[in-house]
N, C-alpha and C positions, 0 to 999 in steps of 0.2 A: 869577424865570423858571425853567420847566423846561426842559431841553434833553432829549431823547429821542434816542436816538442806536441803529439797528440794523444790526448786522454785515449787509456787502453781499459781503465777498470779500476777494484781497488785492492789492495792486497791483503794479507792476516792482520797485519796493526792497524787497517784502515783509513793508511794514506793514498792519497789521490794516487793512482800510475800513470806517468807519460811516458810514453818512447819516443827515442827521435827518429831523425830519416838514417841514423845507423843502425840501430837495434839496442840502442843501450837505454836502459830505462831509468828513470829521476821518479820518487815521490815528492810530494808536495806535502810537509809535515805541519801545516796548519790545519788538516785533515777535514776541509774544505775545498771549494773552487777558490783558490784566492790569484789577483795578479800580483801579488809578493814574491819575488823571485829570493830574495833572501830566503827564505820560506822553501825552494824547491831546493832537495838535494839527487847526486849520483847515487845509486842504489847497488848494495853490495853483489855479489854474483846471482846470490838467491833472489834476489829483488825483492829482502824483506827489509835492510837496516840500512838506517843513510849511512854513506860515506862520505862524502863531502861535500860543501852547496855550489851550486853551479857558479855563483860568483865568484869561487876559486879558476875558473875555468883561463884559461891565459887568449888575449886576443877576441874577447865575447864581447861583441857589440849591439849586439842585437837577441831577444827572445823573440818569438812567437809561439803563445800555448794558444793550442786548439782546445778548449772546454767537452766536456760532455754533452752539451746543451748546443754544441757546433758551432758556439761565438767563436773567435778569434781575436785577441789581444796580442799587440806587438809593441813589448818593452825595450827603449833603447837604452842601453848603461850608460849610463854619467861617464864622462872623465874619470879617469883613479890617478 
């Protein structure tokens, strides 16, 4: 599975927001641009508090974050 993730802004705690191509949105709790996917989590309903980090995600092979700055990085997961 690929997840696609693009910078949308940033929220009250001042983590980074991405949505993906579903509408679900992930902050980034290194509260930078970082490519640490450890680092990005699923964001509760309000899309203020992590819920879980994407590397819980089942079947994730692939990220790609679109930055603010409109770079794109494309992280493959290791083996688990």
């Amino acid at each position: 599975m690929i997840l696609k993730l693009k910078y949308i802004g940033v929220n009250d705690w001042s983590y980074r927001v991405y949505e993906d191509q579903n509408g679900r949105r992930y902050g980034n709790i290194e509260l930078e641009d970082s490519n640490d996917i450890s680092a990005i989590y699923l964001l509760t309903a309000d899309y203020e508090e992590p819920l879980c980090p994407i590397t819980d995600c089942k079947d994730l092979e692939t990220v790609e974050i679109t930055h603010r700055d409109g770079s794109v990085n494309t992280i493959t997961i290791p083996n688990k």
